[in-house]
C-alpha positions in Angstrom: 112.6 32.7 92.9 109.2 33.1 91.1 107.7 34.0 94.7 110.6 37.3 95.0 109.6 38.4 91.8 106.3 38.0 92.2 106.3 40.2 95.3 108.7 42.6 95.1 109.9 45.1 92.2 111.8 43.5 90.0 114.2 47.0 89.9 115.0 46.6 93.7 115.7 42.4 93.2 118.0 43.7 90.7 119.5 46.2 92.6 120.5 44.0 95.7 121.8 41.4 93.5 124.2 44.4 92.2 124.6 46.2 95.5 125.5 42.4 96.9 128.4 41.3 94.4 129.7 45.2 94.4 130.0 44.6 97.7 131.9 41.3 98.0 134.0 42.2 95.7 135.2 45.7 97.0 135.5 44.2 100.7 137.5 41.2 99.4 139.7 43.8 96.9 140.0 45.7 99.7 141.2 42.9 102.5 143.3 41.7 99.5 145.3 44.9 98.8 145.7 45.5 103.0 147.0 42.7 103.2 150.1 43.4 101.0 151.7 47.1 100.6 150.4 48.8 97.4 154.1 48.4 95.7 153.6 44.5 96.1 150.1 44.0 94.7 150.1 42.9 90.9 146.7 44.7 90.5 148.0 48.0 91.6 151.2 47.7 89.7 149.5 46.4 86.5 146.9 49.2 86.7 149.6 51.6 87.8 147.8 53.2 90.6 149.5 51.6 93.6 151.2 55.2 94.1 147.5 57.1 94.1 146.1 54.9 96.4 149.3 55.4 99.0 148.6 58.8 99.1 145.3 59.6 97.7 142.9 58.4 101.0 144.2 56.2 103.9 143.2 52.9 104.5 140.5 53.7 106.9 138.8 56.3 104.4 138.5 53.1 102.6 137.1 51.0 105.1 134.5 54.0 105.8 133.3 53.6 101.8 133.5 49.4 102.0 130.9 50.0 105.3 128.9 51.8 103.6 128.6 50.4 100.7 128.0 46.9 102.9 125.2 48.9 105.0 123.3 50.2 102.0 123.5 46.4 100.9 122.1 45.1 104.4 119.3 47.6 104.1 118.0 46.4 100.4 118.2 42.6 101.5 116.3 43.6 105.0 113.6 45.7 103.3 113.4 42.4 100.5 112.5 40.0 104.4 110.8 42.3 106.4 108.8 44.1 103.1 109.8 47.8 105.1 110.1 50.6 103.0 111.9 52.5 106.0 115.4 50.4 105.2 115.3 51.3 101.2 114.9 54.8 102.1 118.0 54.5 104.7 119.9 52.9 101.7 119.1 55.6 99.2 120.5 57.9 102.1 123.9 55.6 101.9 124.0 56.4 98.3 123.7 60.1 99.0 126.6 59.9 102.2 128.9 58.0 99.5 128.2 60.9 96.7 129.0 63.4 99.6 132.2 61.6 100.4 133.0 61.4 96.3 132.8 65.2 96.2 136.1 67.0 96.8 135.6 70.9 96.3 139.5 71.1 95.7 139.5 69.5 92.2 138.3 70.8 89.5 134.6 71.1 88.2 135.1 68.5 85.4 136.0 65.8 88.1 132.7 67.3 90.3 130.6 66.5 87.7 132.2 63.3 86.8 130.9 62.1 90.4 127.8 63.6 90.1 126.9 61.3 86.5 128.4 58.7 88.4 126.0 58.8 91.4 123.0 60.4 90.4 122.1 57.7 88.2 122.3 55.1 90.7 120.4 57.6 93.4 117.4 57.5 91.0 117.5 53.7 90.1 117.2 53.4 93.9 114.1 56.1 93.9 112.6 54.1 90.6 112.7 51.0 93.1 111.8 52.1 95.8 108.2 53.4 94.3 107.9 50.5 92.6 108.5 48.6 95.7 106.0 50.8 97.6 103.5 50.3 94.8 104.0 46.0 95.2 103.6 46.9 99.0 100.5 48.4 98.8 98.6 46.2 96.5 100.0 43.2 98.4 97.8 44.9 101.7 94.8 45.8 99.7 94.6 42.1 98.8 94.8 41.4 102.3 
């Protein structure tokens, strides 16, 4: 564990710890909740959105978000092994697809920029990390 942090940013370690249990969770929600219909699930009923998510976005719009989210979570682990920049950069790109997919130009502006302070933050936590990550890079191969 010392070893990770001691060669890689400590903002990307966290990061793919995040983007890993956001991921497991969502993909297990999700497998969950297709396995019953939305009127059965106790979580739906209890949170009272069983009805929103019936109509809101099908189940493969879903699957399309869990893949993503799953691929941007591959990339951070595989840059963390193969110390390549190439797959953070192809993650932060993940982030940017899901933003795109958040925006719908049919709802108001309030809910616009609702998704934009949701995603923009995490978009530059990923940028923070990935320069930090490039900066543990390159002073890793100057030692060398």
């Amino acid at each position: 564990m010392k070893r990770l942090f001691k060669e890689h940013s400590p903002y990307l370690l966290i990061l793919t710890l995040a983007e890993i249990i956001l991921s497991i969770i969502s993909i297990e929600a999700f497998v969950y909740s297709d396995s019953l219909t939305y009127s059965d699930s106790l979580i739906y009923n209890a949170i009272g959105i069983e009805t929103l998510l019936e109509t809101m976005y099908s189940s493969t719009f879903w699957a399309l978000i869990l893949f993503t989210i799953a691929f941007i979570t591959i990339c951070s682990i595989t840059t963390i092994v193969y110390q390549k920049l190439d797959y953070l950069f192809m993650g932060i790109l993940g982030w940017c697809i899901l933003l795109i997919l958040g925006i719908n130009v049919g709802n108001p502006l309030k809910d616009i920029l609702t998704v934009l302070l949701l995603f923009i933050p995490i978009i530059a936590i990923n940028i923070i990390a990935y320069k930090t990550e490039k900066k543990k890079l390159e002073k890793k191969r100057l030692k060398k």
